[in-house]
PASEBA-1860 file (N, C-alpha, C; in nm, 3 decimals):
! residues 232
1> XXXXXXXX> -19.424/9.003/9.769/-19.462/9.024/9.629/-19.340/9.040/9.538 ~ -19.240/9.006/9.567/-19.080/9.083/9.509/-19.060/9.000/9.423 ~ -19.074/8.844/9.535/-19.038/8.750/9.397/-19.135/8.674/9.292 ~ -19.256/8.729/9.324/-19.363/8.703/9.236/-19.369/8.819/9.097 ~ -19.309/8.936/9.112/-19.264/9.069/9.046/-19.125/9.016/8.951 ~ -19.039/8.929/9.041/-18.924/8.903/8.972/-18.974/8.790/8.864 ~ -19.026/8.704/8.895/-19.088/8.546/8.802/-19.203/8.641/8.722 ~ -19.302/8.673/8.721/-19.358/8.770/8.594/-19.229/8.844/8.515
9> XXXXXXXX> -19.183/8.902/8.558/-19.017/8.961/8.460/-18.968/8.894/8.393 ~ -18.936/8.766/8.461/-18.899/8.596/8.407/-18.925/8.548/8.281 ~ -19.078/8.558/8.318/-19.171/8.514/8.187/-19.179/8.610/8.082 ~ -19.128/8.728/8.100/-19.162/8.869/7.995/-19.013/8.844/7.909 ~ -18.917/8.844/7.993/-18.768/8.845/7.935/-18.776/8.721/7.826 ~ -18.835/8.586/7.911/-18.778/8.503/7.815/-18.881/8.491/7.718 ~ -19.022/8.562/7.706/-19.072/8.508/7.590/-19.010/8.582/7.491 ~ -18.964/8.735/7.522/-18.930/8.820/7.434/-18.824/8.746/7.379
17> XXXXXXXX> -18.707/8.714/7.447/-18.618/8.618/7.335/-18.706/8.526/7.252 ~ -18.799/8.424/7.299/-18.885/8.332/7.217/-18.902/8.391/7.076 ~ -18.969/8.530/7.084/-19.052/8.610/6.996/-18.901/8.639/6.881 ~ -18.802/8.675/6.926/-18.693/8.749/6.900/-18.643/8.634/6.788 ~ -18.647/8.455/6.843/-18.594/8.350/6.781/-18.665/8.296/6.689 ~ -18.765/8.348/6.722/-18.935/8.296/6.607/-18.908/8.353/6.480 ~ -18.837/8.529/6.480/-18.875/8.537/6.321/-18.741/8.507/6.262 ~ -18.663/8.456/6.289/-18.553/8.397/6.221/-18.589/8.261/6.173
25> XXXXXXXX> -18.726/8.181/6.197/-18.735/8.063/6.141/-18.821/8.052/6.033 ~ -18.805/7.912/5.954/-18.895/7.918/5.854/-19.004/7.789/5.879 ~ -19.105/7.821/5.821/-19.226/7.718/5.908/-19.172/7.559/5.954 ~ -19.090/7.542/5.845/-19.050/7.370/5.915/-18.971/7.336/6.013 ~ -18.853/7.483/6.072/-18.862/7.473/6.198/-18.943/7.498/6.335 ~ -19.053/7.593/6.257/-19.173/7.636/6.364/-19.226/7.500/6.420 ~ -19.226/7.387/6.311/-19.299/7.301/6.350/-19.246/7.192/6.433 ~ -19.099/7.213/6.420/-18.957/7.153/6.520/-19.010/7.164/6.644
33> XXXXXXXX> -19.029/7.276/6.680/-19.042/7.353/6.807/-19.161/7.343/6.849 ~ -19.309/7.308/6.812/-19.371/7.288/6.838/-19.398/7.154/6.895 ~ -19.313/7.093/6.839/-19.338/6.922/6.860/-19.243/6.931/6.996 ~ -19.125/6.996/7.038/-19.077/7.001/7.157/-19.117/7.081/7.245 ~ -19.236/7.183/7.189/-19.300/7.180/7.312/-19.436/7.129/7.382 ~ -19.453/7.058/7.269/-19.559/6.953/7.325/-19.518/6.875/7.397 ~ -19.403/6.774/7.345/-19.344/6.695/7.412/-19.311/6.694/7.551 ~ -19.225/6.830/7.567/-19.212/6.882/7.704/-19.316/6.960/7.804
41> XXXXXXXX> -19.411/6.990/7.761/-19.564/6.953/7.809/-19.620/6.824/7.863 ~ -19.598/6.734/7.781/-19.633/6.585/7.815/-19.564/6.536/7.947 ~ -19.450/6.574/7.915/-19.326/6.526/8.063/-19.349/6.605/8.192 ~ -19.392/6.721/8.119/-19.392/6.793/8.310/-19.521/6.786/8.331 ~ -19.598/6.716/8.241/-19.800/6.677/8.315/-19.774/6.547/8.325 ~ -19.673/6.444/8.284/-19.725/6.313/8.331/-19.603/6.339/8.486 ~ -19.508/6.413/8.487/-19.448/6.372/8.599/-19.553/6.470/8.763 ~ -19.624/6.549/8.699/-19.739/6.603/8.787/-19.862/6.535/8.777
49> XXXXXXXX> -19.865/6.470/8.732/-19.994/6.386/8.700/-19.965/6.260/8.802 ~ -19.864/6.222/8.855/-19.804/6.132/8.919/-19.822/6.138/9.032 ~ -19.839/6.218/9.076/-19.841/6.282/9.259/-19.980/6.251/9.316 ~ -20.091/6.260/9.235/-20.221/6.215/9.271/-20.229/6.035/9.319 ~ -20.266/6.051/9.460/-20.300/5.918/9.527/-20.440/5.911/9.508 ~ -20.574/5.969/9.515/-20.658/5.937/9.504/-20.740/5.943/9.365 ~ -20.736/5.819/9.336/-20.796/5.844/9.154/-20.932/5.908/9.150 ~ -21.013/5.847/9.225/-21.124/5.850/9.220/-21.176/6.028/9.223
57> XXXXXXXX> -21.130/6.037/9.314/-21.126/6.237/9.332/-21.041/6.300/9.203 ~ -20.953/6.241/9.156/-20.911/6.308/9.051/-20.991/6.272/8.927 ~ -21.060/6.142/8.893/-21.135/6.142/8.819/-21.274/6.269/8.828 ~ -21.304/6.256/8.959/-21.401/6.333/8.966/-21.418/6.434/8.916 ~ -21.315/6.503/8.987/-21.291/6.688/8.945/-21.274/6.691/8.792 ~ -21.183/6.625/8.735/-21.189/6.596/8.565/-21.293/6.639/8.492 ~ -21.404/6.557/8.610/-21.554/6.504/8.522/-21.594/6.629/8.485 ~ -21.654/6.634/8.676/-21.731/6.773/8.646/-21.626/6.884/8.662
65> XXXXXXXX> -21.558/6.918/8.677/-21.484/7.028/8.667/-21.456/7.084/8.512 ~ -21.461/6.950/8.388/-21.474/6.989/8.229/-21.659/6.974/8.225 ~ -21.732/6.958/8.282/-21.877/6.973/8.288/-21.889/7.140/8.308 ~ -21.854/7.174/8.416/-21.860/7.321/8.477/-21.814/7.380/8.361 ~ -21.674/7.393/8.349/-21.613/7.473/8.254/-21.692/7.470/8.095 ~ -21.710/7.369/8.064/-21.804/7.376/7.933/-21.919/7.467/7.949 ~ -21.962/7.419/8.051/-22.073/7.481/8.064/-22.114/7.669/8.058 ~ -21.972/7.697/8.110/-22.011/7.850/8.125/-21.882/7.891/7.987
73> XXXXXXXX> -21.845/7.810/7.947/-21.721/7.841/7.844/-21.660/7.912/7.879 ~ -21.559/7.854/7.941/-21.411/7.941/8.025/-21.295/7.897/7.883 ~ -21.273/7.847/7.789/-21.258/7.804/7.718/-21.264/7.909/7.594 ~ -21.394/7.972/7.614/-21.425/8.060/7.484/-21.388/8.198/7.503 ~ -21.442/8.211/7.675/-21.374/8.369/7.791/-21.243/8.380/7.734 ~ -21.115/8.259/7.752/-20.979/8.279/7.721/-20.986/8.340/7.576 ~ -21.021/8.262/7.514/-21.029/8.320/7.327/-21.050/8.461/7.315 ~ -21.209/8.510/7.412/-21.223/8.654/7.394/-21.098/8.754/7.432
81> XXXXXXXX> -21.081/8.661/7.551/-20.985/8.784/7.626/-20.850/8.779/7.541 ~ -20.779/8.699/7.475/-20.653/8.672/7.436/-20.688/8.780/7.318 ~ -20.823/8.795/7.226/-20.833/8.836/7.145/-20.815/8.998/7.114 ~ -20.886/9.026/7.272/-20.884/9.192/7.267/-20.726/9.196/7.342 ~ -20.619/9.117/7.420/-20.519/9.190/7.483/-20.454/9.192/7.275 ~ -20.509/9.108/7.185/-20.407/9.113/7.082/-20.437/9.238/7.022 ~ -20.583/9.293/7.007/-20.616/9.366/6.931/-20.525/9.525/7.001 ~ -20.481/9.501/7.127/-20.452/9.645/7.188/-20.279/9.621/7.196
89> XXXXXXXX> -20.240/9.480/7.205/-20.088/9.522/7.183/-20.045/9.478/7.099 ~ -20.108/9.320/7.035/-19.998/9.255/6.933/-20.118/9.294/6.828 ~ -20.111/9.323/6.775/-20.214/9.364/6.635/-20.167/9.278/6.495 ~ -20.073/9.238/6.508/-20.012/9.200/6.408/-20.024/9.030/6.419 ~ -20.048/8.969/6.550/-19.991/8.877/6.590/-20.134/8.800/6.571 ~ -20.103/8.653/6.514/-20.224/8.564/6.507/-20.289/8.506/6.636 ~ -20.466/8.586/6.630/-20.500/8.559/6.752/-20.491/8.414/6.830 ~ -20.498/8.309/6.715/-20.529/8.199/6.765/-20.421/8.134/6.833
97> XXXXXXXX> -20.235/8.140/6.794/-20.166/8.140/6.858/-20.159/8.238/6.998 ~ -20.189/8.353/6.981/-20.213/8.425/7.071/-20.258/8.377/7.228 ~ -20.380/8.342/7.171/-20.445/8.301/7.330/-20.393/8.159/7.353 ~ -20.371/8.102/7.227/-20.330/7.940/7.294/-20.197/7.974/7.386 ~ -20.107/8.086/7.369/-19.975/8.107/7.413/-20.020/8.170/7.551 ~ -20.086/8.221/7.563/-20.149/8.299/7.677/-20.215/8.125/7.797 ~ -20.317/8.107/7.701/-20.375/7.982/7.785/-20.262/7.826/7.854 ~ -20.167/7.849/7.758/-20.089/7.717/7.788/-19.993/7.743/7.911
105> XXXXXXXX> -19.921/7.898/7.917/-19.837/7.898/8.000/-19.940/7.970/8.111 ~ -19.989/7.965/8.113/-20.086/8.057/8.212/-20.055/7.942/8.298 ~ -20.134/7.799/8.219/-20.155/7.676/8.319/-20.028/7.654/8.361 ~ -19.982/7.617/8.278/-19.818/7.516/8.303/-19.772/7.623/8.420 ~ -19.796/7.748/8.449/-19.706/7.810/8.540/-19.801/7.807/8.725 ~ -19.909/7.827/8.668/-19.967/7.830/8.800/-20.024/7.720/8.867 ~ -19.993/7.577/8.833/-20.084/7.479/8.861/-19.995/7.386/8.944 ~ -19.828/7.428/8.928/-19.759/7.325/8.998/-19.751/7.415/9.171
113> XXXXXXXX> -19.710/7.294/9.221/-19.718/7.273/9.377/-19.628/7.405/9.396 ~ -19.457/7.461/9.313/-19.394/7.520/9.325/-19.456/7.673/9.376 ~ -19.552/7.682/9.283/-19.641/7.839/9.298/-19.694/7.878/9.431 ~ -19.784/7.725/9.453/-19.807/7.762/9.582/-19.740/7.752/9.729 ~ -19.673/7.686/9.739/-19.579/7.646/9.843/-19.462/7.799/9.830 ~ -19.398/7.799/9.721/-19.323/7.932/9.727/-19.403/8.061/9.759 ~ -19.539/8.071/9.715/-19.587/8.183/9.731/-19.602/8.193/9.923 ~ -19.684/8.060/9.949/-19.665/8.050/10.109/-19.514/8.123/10.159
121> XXXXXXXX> -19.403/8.078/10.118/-19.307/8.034/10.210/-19.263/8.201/10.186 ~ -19.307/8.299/10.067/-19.285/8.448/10.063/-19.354/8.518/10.166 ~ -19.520/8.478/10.193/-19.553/8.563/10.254/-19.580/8.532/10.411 ~ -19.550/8.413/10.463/-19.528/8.410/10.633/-19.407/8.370/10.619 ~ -19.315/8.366/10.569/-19.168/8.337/10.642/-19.079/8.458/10.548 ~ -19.088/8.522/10.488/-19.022/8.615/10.375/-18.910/8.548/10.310 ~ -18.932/8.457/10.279/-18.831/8.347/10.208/-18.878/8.286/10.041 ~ -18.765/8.391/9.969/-18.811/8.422/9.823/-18.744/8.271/9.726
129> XXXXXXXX> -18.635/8.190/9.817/-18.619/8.112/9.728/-18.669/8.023/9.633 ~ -18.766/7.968/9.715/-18.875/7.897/9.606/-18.923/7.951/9.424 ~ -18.964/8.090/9.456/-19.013/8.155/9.389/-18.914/8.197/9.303 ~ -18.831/8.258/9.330/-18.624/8.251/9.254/-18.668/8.108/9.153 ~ -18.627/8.042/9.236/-18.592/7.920/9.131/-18.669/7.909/9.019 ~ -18.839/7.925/9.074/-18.919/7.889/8.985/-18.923/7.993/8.877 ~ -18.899/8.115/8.897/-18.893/8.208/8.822/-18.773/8.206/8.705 ~ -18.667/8.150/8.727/-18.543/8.081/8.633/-18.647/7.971/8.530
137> XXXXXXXX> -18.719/7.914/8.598/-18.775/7.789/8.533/-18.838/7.867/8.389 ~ -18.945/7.917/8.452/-19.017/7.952/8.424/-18.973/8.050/8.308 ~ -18.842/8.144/8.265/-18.809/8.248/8.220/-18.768/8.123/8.075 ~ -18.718/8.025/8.136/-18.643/7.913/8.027/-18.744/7.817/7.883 ~ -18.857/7.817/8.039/-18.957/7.764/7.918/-19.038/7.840/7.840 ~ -19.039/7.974/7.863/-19.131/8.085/7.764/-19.051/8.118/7.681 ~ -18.889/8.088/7.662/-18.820/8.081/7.571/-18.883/7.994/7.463 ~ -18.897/7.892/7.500/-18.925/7.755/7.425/-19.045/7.798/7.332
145> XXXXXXXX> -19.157/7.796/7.471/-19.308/7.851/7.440/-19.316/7.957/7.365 ~ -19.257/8.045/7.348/-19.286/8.225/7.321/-19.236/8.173/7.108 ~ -19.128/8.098/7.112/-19.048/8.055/7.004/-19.151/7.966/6.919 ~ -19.272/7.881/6.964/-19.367/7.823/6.888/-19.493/7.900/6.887 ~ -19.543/8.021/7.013/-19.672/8.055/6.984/-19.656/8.181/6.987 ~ -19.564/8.272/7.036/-19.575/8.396/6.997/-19.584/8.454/7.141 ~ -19.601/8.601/7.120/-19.586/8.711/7.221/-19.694/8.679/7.329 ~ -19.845/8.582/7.286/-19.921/8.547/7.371/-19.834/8.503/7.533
153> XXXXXXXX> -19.782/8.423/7.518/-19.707/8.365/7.654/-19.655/8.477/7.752 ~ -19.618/8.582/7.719/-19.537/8.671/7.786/-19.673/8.735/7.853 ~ -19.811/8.723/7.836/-19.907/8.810/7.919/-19.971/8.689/7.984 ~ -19.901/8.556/8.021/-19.915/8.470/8.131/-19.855/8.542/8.231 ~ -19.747/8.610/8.243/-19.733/8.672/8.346/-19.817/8.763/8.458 ~ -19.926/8.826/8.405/-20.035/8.890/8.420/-20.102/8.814/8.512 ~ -20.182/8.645/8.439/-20.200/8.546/8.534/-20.121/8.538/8.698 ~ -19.969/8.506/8.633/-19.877/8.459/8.713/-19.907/8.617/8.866
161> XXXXXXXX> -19.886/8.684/8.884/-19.887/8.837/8.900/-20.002/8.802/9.006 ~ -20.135/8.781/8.914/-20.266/8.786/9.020/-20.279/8.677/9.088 ~ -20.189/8.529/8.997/-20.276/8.404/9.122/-20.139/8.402/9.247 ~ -20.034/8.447/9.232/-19.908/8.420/9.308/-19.893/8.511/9.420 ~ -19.959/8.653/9.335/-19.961/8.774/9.426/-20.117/8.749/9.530 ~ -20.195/8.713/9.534/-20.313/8.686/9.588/-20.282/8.577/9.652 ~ -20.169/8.460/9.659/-20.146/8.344/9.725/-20.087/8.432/9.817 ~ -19.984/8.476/9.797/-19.858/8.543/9.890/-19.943/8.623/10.045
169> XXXXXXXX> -20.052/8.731/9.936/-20.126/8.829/10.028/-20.212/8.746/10.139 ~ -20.250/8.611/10.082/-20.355/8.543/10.171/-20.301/8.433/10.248 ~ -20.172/8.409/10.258/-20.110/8.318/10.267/-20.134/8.268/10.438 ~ -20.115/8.407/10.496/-20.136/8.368/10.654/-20.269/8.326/10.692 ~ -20.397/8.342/10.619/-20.504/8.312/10.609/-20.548/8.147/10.581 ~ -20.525/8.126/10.453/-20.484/7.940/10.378/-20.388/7.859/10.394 ~ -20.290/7.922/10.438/-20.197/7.838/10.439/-20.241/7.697/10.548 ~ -20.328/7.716/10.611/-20.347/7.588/10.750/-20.461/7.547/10.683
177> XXXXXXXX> -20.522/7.567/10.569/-20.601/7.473/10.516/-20.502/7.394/10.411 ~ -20.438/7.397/10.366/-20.321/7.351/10.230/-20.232/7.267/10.332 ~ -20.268/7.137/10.303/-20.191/7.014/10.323/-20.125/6.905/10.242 ~ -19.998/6.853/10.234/-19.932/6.770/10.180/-20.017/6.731/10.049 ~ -20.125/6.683/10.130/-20.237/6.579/10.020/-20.277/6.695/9.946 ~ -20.344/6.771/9.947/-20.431/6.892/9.888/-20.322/6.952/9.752 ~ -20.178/6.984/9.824/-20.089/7.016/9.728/-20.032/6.880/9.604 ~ -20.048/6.783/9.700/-20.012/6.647/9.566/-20.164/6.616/9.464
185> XXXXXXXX> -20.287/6.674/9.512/-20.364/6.638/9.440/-20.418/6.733/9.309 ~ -20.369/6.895/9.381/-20.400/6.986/9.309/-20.311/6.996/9.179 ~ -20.171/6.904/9.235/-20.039/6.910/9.138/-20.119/6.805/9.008 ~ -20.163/6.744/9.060/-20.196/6.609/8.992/-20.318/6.640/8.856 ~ -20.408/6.704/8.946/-20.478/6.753/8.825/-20.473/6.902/8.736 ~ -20.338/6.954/8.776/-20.289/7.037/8.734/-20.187/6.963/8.612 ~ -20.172/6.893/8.649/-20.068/6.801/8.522/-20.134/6.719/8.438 ~ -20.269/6.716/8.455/-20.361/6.671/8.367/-20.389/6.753/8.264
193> XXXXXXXX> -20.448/6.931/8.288/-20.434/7.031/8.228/-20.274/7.037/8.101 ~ -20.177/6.992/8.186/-20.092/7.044/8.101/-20.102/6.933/7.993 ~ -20.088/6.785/8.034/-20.086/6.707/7.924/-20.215/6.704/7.792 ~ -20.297/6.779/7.872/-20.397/6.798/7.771/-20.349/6.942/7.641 ~ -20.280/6.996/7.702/-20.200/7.139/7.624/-20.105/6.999/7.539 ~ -20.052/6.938/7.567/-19.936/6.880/7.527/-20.009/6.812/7.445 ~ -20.134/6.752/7.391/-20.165/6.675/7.309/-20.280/6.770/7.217 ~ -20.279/6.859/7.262/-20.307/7.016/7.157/-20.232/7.031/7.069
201> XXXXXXXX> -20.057/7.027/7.147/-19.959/7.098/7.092/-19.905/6.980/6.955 ~ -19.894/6.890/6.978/-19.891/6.775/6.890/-19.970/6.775/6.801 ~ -20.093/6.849/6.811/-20.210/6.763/6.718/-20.265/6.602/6.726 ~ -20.235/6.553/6.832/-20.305/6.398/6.827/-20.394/6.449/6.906 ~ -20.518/6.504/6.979/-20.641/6.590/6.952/-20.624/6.696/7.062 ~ -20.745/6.753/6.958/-20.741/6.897/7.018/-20.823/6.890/7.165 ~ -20.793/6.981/7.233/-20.853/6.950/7.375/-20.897/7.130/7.439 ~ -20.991/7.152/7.476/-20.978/7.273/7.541/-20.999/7.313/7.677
209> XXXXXXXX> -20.875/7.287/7.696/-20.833/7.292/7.835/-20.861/7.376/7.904 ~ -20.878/7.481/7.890/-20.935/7.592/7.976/-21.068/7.536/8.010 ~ -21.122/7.507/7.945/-21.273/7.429/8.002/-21.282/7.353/8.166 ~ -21.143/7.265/8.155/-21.106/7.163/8.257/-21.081/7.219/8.365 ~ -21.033/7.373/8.389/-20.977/7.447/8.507/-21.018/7.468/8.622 ~ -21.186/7.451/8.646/-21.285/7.423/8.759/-21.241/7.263/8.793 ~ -21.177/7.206/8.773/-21.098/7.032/8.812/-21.021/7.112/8.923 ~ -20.953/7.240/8.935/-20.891/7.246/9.052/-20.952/7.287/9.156
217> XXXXXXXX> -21.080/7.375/9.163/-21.137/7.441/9.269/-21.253/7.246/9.351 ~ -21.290/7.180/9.218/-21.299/7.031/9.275/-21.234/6.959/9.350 ~ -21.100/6.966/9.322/-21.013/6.889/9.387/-20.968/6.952/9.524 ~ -20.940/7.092/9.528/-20.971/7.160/9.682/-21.094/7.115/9.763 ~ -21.241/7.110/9.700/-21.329/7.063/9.806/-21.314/6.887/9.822 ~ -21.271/6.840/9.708/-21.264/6.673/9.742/-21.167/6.676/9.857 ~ -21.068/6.700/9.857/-20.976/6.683/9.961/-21.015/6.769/10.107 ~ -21.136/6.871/10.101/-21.119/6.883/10.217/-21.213/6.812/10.282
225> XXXXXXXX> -21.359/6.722/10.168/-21.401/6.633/10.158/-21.376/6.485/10.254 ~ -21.201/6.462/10.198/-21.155/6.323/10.237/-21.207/6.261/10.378 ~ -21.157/6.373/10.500/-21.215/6.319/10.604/-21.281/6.295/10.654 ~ -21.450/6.282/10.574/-21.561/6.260/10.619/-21.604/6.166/10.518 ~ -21.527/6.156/10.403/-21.637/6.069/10.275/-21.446/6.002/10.220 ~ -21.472/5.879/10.377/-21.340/5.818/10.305/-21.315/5.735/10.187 ~ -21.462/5.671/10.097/-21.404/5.638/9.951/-21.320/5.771/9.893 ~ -21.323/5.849/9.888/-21.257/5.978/9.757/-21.130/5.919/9.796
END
């Protein structure tokens, strides 16, 4: 759990600089920074978006996985919840950046292969490097993030905390279900999520991605799926 403790710290340190660089600007650089971090959204979901070999399963989970999520509005849950962590710490802070800052890095942090494979490699081999690195990553881009949406991003860590710390704890358990394929597919429609943040962040349309997030618990049963229903 040390280096899942250290990468939440990561994300707290660097949004607070974000937050720190935010009020020194005036809106037409806010909007600088927004466009680079869309942009750089776009790049790290199309280069995760890349790893998926089976379309058809990744179409799938897409489908219904934004079917599911609409359906019970995981989408609207984020809004509530972003709304009351604002009302109890950032009071000041605009909710709607709020939760989008909360919802974007939540994804972008927990969806790549890095999370889970490092969280594995912490809790049956006690080998924190993975998680090190990613936690540098991760401290760099809530700089970025924290600098266009605000203090929201820094309580992705919270996320980061429960899905990394719950990988780590269960690790000797899942880890022999989590295979090569399972991790390139989960990456894949995890980088779908982000490019959909990335074309939020732009404004060429709005997307609500949190909706789409049942696409990953799909893509776990498609793949464990594969060996019996070999079209997917």
């Amino acid at each position: 759990m040390l280096a899942t403790v250290i990468n939440a710290l990561a994300i707290v340190l660097g949004s607070v600089i974000g937050v720190l660089l935010k009020k020194g600007l005036s809106k037409r650089f806010e909007t600088a920074i927004y466009a680079a971090a869309g942009l750089t959204s776009l790049v790290i979901g199309i280069q995760m978006a890349l790893k998926t070999s089976h379309v058809l399963a990744f179409a799938l989970a897409l489908i219904l996985g934004g079917l599911l999520g609409t359906a019970i509005k995981i989408e609207d849950a984020v809004l509530g919840l972003g709304e009351r962590l604002k009302n109890r710490f950032a009071r000041n802070e605009d909710s709607g950046n709020f939760a989008l800052g909360f919802l974007t890095a939540s994804v972008l942090y927990c969806s790549g292969a890095m999370a889970i494979i490092g969280s594995f490699k912490a809790g049956t081999e006690g080998d924190y490097s993975l998680l090190l690195t990613k936690s540098i990553l991760d401290g760099t881009l809530s700089i970025l993030f924290a600098s266009a949406m605000g203090i929201g991003v820094a309580f992705s860590a919270v996320s980061v905390l429960a899905y990394q710390g719950a990988l780590t704890l269960l690790s000797i358990w899942v880890k022999s279900y989590v295979s090569e394929l399972m991790l390139a597919e989960l990456t894949g429609v995890g980088g779908a999520l982000v490019i959909m943040i990335g074309f939020s962040l732009l404004d060429i349309k709005k997307m609500k991605t949190g909706d789409f997030v049942p696409a990953l618990l799909f893509t776990v049963l498609f793949v464990l799926a594969m060996p019996y229903v070999t079209f997917l």
